[in-house]
N, C-alpha and C positions, 0 to 999 in steps of 0.2 A: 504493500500500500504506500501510495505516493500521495502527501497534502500540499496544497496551494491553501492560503490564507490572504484574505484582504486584509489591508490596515489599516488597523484599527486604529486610534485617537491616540495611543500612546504613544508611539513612530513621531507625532512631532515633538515628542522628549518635550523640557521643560521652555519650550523657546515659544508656546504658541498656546499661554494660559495667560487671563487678564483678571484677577481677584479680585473680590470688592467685600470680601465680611472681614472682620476684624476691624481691632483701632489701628488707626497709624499713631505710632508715636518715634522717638529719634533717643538719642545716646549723646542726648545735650552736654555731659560732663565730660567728650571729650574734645577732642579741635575739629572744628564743621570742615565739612570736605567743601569744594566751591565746584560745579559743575554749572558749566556754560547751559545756557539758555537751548543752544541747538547744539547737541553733543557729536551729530554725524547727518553725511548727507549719501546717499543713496541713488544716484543715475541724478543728483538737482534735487532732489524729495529729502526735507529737512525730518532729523526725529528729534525728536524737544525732551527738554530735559525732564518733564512734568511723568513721564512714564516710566523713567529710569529711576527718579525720586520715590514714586510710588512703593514702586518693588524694591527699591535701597530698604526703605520704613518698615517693608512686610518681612523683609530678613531681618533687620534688628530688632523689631517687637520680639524675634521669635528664638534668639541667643541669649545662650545663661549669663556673658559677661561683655563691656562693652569690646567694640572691635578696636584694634589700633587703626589711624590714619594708611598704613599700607594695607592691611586687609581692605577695610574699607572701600579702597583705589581699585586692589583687586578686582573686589566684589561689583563696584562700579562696572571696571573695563570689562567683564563676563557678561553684563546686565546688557550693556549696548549691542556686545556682538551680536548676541540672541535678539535684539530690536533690529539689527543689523541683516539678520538671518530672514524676519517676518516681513521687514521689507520687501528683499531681494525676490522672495516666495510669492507677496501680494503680488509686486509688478509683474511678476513672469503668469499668474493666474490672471491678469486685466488683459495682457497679451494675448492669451489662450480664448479672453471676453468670458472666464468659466460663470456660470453664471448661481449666484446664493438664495436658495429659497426662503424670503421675507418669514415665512411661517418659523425655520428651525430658528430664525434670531431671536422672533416673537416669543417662542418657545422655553430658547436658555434665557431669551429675560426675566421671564416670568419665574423661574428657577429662582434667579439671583434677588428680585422683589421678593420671596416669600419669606424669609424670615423676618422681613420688617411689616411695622403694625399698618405702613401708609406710605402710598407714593412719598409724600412728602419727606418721610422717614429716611426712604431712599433715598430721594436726591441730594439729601442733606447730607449722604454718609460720603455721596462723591463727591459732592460741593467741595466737603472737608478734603477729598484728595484730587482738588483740585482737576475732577472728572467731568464731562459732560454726558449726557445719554447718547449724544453723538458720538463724543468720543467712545463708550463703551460698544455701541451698537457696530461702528467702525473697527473696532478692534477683533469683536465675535465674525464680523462678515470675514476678517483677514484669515483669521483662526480656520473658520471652515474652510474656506479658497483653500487652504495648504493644504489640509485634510484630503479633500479630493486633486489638488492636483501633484501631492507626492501619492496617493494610489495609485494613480495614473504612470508612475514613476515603477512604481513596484510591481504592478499589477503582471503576472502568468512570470516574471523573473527569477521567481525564488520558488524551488524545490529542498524539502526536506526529505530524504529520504529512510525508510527503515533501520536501516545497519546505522546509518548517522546517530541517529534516536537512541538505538542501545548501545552503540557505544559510548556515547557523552553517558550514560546513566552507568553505566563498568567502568567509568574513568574517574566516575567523580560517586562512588558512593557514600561517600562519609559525610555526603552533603542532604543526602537522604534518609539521615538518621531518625527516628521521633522520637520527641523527646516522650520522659514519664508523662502520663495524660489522668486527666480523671474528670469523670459525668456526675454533674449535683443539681443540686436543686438552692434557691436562696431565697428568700424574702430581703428586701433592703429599706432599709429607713433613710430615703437620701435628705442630702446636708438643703440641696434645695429640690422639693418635690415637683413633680411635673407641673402641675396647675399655676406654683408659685412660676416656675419657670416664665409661665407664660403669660401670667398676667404683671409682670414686674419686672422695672426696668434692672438689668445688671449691675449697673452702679448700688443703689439700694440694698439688691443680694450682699452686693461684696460687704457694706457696711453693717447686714444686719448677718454676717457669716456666723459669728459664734453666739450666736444667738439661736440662731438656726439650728447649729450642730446640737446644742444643746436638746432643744425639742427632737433632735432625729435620736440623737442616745437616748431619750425618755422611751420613744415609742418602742426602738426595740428593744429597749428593758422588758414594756409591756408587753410583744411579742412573743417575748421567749419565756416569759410563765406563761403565755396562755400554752402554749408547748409542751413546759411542764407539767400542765396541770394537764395534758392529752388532748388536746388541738391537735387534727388532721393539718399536716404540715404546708401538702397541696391547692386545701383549702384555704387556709389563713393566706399562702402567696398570692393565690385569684383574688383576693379580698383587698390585702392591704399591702401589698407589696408599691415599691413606689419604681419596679423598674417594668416598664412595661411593654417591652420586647419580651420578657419569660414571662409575666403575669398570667398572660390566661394558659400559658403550661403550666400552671403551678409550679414557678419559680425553676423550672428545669432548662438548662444553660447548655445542655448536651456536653458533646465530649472539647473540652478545654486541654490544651497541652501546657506543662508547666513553664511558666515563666511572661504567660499572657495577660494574667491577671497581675495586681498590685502583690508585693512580697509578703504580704502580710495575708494576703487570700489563700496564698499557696501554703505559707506555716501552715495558715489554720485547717487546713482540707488534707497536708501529711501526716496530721497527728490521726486523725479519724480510722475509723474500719466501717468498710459499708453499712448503713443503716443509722451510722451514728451522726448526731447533730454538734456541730461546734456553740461557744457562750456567743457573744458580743464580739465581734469583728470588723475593726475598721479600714476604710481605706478614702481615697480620696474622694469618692463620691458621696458617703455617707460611713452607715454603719449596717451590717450586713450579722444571716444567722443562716448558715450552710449546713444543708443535710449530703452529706457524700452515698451517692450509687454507685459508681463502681471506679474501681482504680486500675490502669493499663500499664505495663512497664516499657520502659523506651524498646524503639522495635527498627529493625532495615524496613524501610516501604517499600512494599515491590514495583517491580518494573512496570507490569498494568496497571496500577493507578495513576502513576504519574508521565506515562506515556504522551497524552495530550499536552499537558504541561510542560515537559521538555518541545516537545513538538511544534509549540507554540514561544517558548524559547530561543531556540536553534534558528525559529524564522524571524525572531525579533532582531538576532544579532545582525545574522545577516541583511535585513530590510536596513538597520543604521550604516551599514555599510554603503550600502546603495543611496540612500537620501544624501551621506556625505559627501560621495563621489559627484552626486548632482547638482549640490550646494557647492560644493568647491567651483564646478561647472560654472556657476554661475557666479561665482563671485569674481573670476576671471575674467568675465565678456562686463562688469561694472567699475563704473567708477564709484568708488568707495571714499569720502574723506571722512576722518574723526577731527575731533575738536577738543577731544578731554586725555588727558595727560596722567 
């Protein structure tokens, strides 16, 4: 058996995604970087500094310490190529006239609108990053333009074949280890419960935290006597549990491999023998009360399970190959200038 696979959304790697949740905030206490107004120009077609900015904000929200002034630079001169990259990709897609159906933009809009309570919400959050709905709308139509015309790039190119398939899986088995795994069941008293989630702003949560935490240790205090005292475990998770992905399985999480959950989840689930319930268990979501069903010991995963998976691997690496080879392609026949240093 021989696979062809189209490609999918992941092939434009991280060069062809435009965020909009989260705060932006900056790493004021160290020395500001100065990035020019127009950081590159692409065949005459300026890219602004305003989208490089963006994504700067969204990496350093997202680091435990501030950056030094060279990383920073780094991280700069990586952010433009890849603006560098989306360009080079639009224009050659306006060339081709490929054309973007109105609906799928309409569509990840409405995505990116749902977590806020009101248009207005929204526009307020791009306002702040200095986004326009044009601007975002522009950027989605660029994103899919690649999408279909690196397909088009890949597309009947790339064969994976069998023996390829098992041999990457006999080459590399230690990569296919699993780890110890175990299936429970949990009831959670979370630190902010659903409803609160959603009827209250963030900010507020963050202030009323241990305030919160405090009422979620109460409940599962009360939880785990009603347990004691012989409460169906099932039943009590449909009832009161506050995560509600398990809820209506009666708090059953299926098979977990160790080291997914928080460290403090795994303690409490190694001490256990099936059937047995842990005390009060916390973790960063709340506070939790686990019943363990069964425990698996680390295992080799055989070759048919993960067959697909490799298979769909092996044609990943090779499709970046080909996109590069295309993109270089094209960065060759451009005129390319930077601006930032």
């Amino acid at each position: 058996m021989k696979n062809r696979f189209c490609l999918p959304a992941l092939i434009a790697l991280s060069i062809f995604t435009f965020p909009v949740a989260g705060k932006v905030s900056a790493q004021s206490s160290v020395q500001p970087l100065k990035i020019p107004e127009v950081v590159a120009k692409v065949n005459g077609v300026d890219i602004q500094s305003k989208y490089i900015e963006f994504r700067l904000n969204q990496i350093l929200k997202n680091v435990k310490r501030p950056l030094t002034l060279r990383e920073r630079t780094s991280v700069v001169k990586d952010l433009i190529e890849k603006e560098i990259v989306r360009e080079l990709v639009n224009q050659q897609g306006e060339k081709k006239n490929l054309e973007v159906d109105s609906d799928l933009i309409e569509k990840e809009m409405a995505a990116l609108r749902k977590p806020y309570k009101s248009d207005e919400e929204f526009e307020k959050a791009l306002s702040a990053r200095k986004i326009t709905l044009d601007d975002l709308k522009h950027s989605m139509k660029v994103d899919i333009s690649a999408r279909q015309l690196l397909n088009d790039q890949i597309k009947g190119k790339i064969t994976i074949a069998d023996p390829d398939v098992k041999k990457y899986y006999d080459d590399n088995k230690q990569k296919f280890v699993r780890p110890e795994s175990f299936r429970t069941r949990h009831i959670l008293a979370a630190i902010f419960p659903p409803d609160l989630l959603k009827s209250t702003p963030v900010a507020e949560l963050q202030n009323r935290r241990e305030e919160l935490r405090k009422k979620a240790e109460e409940r599962i205090g009360a939880i785990i006597k009603e347990l004691e005292n012989g409460a169906n475990f099932e039943e009590l998770a449909k009832t009161k549990s506050d995560d509600e992905a398990s809820r209506e399985n009666g708090g059953d999480l299926d098979v977990i491999y160790k080291g997914v959950f928080d460290p403090s989840f795994d303690e409490a689930v190694s001490k256990l023998n099936p059937g047995e319930i842990t005390g009060k268990v916390e973790t960063r979501f709340g506070f939790h009360v686990i019943k363990l069903i069964e425990k698996r010991p680390s295992e080799q995963a055989p070759f048919d399970e993960l067959e697909p998976a490799i298979q769909k691997h092996l044609f990943m690496e090779e499709a970046k190959k080909v996109v590069e080879v295309y993109i270089d392609k094209l960065r060759k026949q451009a005129k390319i200038e930077t601006f930032f240093n």
